[in-house]
Every structure is written in C-alpha cells, then in structure tokens.
N, C-alpha and C positions, 0 to 999 in steps of 0.2 A: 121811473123805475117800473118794469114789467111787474103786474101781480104777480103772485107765486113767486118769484126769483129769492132764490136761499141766501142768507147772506153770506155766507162763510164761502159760498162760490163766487158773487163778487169782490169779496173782499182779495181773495186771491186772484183775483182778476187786474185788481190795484196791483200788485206786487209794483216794486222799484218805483211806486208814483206818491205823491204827495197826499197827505193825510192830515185830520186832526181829530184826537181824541181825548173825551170829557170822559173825566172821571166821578166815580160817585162823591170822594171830600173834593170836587169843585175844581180842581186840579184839570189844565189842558196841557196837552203836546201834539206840537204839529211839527211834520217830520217824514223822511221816506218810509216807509211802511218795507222792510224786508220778506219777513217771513212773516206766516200766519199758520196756526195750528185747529185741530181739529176741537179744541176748547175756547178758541178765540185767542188765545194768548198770541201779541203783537209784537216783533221784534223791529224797531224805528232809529232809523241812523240821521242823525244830523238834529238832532231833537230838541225842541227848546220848548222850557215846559213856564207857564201863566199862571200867574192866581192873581183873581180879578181883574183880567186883560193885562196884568203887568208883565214883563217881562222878567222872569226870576232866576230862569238858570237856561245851561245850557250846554246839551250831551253827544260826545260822540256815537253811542249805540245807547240803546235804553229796549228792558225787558216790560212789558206791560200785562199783565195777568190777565184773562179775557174776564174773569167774574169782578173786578175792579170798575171794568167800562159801562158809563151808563150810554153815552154815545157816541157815533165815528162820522165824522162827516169828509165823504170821500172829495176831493178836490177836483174837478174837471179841467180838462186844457192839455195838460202833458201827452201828447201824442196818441190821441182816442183810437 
C-alpha cells in the first residue's frame, strides 16, 4: 500500500470485490463489500460471519457499522 493512501478511498476502490472484516467482540465476515459510506459503515452481500475461525452463520446482505470494525483485510485477485 502507498503511504498516505486514505482508506476510505481504497476501500471504495473494493467496491463489488471480496472482503473480510474483524470485528471488535471477535466476530469476522467475509463477503462482497457493496457500499461504503463516509463513516466507514460496510454494506456486504453474500456474508458469512466466524467466531473463532468457525463457521456460524450465513447472510444474504448484512449492515456493518464502520465504529464496530477493528479491521478489513482487502482480498486481492478479483480483477485488479
């Protein structure tokens, strides 16, 4: 990643590509990453959400509050 690069401008750079995000209680979902807003807040279609690498559930659209996320880790490959 370039210094300086804001994240909120990458992150919509993801749009329609693969994503996963940690949550502060421990909680992951990885998932398309639709929309992103200017507070971070994540809207992720096809979503299936982990706790402790298990596999626990699993969503067709899911709203993620951006002050919930401790981290996003962007996916590479899908059509750079």
């Amino acid at each position: 990643m370039e210094t300086g690069k804001k994240p909120l401008l990458l992150i919509t750079k993801y749009l329609n590509r693969s994503i996963k995000v940690t949550l502060k209680n421990d909680l992951m979902y990885e998932g398309t990453v639709v929309e992103c807003d200017s507070y971070m807040n994540l809207v992720i279609e096809k979503a299936v959400e982990y706790q402790d690498n298990n596999k626990k559930a699993m969503y067709p659209r899911i709203l993620i509050r951006g002050n919930n996320i401790m981290y996003i880790q962007l996916i590479p490959g899908e059509s750079e």
